[in-house]
C-alpha positions in Angstrom: -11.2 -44.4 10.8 -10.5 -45.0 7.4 -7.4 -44.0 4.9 -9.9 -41.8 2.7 -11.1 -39.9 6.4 -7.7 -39.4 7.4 -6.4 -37.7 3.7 -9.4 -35.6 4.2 -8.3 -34.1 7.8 -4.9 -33.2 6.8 -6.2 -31.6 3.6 -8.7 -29.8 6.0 -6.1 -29.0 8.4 -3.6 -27.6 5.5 -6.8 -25.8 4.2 -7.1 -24.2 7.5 -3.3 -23.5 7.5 -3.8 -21.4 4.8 -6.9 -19.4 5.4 -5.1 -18.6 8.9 -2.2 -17.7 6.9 -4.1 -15.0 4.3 -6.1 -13.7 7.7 -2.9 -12.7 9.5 -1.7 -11.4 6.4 -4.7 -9.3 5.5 -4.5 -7.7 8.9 -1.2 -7.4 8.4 -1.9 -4.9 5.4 -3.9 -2.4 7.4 -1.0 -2.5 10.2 1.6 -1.3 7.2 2.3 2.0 6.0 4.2 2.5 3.1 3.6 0.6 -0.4 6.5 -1.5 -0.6 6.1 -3.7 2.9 2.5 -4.1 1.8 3.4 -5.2 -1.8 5.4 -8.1 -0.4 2.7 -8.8 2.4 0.6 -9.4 -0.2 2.6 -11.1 -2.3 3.3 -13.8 0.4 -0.8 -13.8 0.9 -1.1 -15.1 -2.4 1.8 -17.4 -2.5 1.4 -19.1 1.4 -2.4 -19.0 1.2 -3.0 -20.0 -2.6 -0.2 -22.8 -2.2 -1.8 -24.5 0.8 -5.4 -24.2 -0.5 -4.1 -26.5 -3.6 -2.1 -28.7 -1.2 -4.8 -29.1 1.0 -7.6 -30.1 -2.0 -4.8 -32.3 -3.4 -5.0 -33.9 -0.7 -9.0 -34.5 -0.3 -8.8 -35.5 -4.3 -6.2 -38.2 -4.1 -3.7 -38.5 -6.9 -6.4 -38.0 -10.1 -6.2 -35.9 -13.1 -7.6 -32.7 -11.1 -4.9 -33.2 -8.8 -2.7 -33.0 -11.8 -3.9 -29.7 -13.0 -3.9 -28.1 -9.7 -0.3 -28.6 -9.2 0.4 -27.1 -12.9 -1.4 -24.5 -11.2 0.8 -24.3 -8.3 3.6 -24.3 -10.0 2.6 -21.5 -12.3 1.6 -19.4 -9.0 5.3 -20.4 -7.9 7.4 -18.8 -10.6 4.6 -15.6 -11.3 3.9 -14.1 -8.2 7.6 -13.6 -7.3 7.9 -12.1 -10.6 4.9 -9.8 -10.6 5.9 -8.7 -7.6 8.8 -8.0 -8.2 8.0 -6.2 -11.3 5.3 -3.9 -9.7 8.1 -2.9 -7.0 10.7 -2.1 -9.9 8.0 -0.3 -12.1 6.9 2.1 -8.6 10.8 2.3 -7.9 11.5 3.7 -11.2 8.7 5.6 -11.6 10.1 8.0 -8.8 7.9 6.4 -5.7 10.0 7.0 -2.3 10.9 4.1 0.0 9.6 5.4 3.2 11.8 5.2 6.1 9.4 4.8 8.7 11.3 5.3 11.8 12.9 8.7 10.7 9.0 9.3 10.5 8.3 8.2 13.8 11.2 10.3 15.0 10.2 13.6 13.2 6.7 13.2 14.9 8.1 12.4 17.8 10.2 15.7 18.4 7.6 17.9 17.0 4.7 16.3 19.6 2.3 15.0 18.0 2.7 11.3 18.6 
């Protein structure tokens, strides 16, 4: 087995990593009900699952050029989708969107009967 064979398991596996990562987190979106949990669930999609897809070709490419450009690209994903986030949160906040409390929900249904 040579060095080139084994770089490109571990990319494949880190690959993997993330699509496993983005498929637990888009099932993860239907499971939530209010905006705000699913903002951040999705925020961590694209952070976790964009993150290891560029680890995981890094590592298939070897240290190159195009490696070069896809960790400028990483590290652009790492400061803006926080930020975006965050911003899209404070822009619903402000606008007058409620934060949900889900388990006064649950409770309400739950002495009226119909959960």
């Amino acid at each position: 087995m040579s060095v080139n064979s084994i770089w490109d398991l571990l990319g494949n596996i880190v690959i993997g990593f993330g699509v496993v990562c983005m498929a637990f987190g888009a099932v993860s979106l239907f499971a939530l009900k209010d905006f705000y949990p699913r903002l951040l669930i999705a925020s961590k999609i694209d952070t976790v699952g964009m993150l290891s897809f560029i680890i995981g070709f890094a590592l298939r490419h070897g240290i190159t050029f195009f490696t070069g450009k896809l960790f400028v690209i990483m590290l652009i994903i790492l400061v803006m989708n926080p930020f975006v986030a965050h911003i899209i949160a404070r822009s619903a906040y402000d606008s007058g969107y409620d934060v949900v409390d889900v388990e006064a929900t649950d409770e309400n249904l739950e002495e009226e009967g119909t959960a």
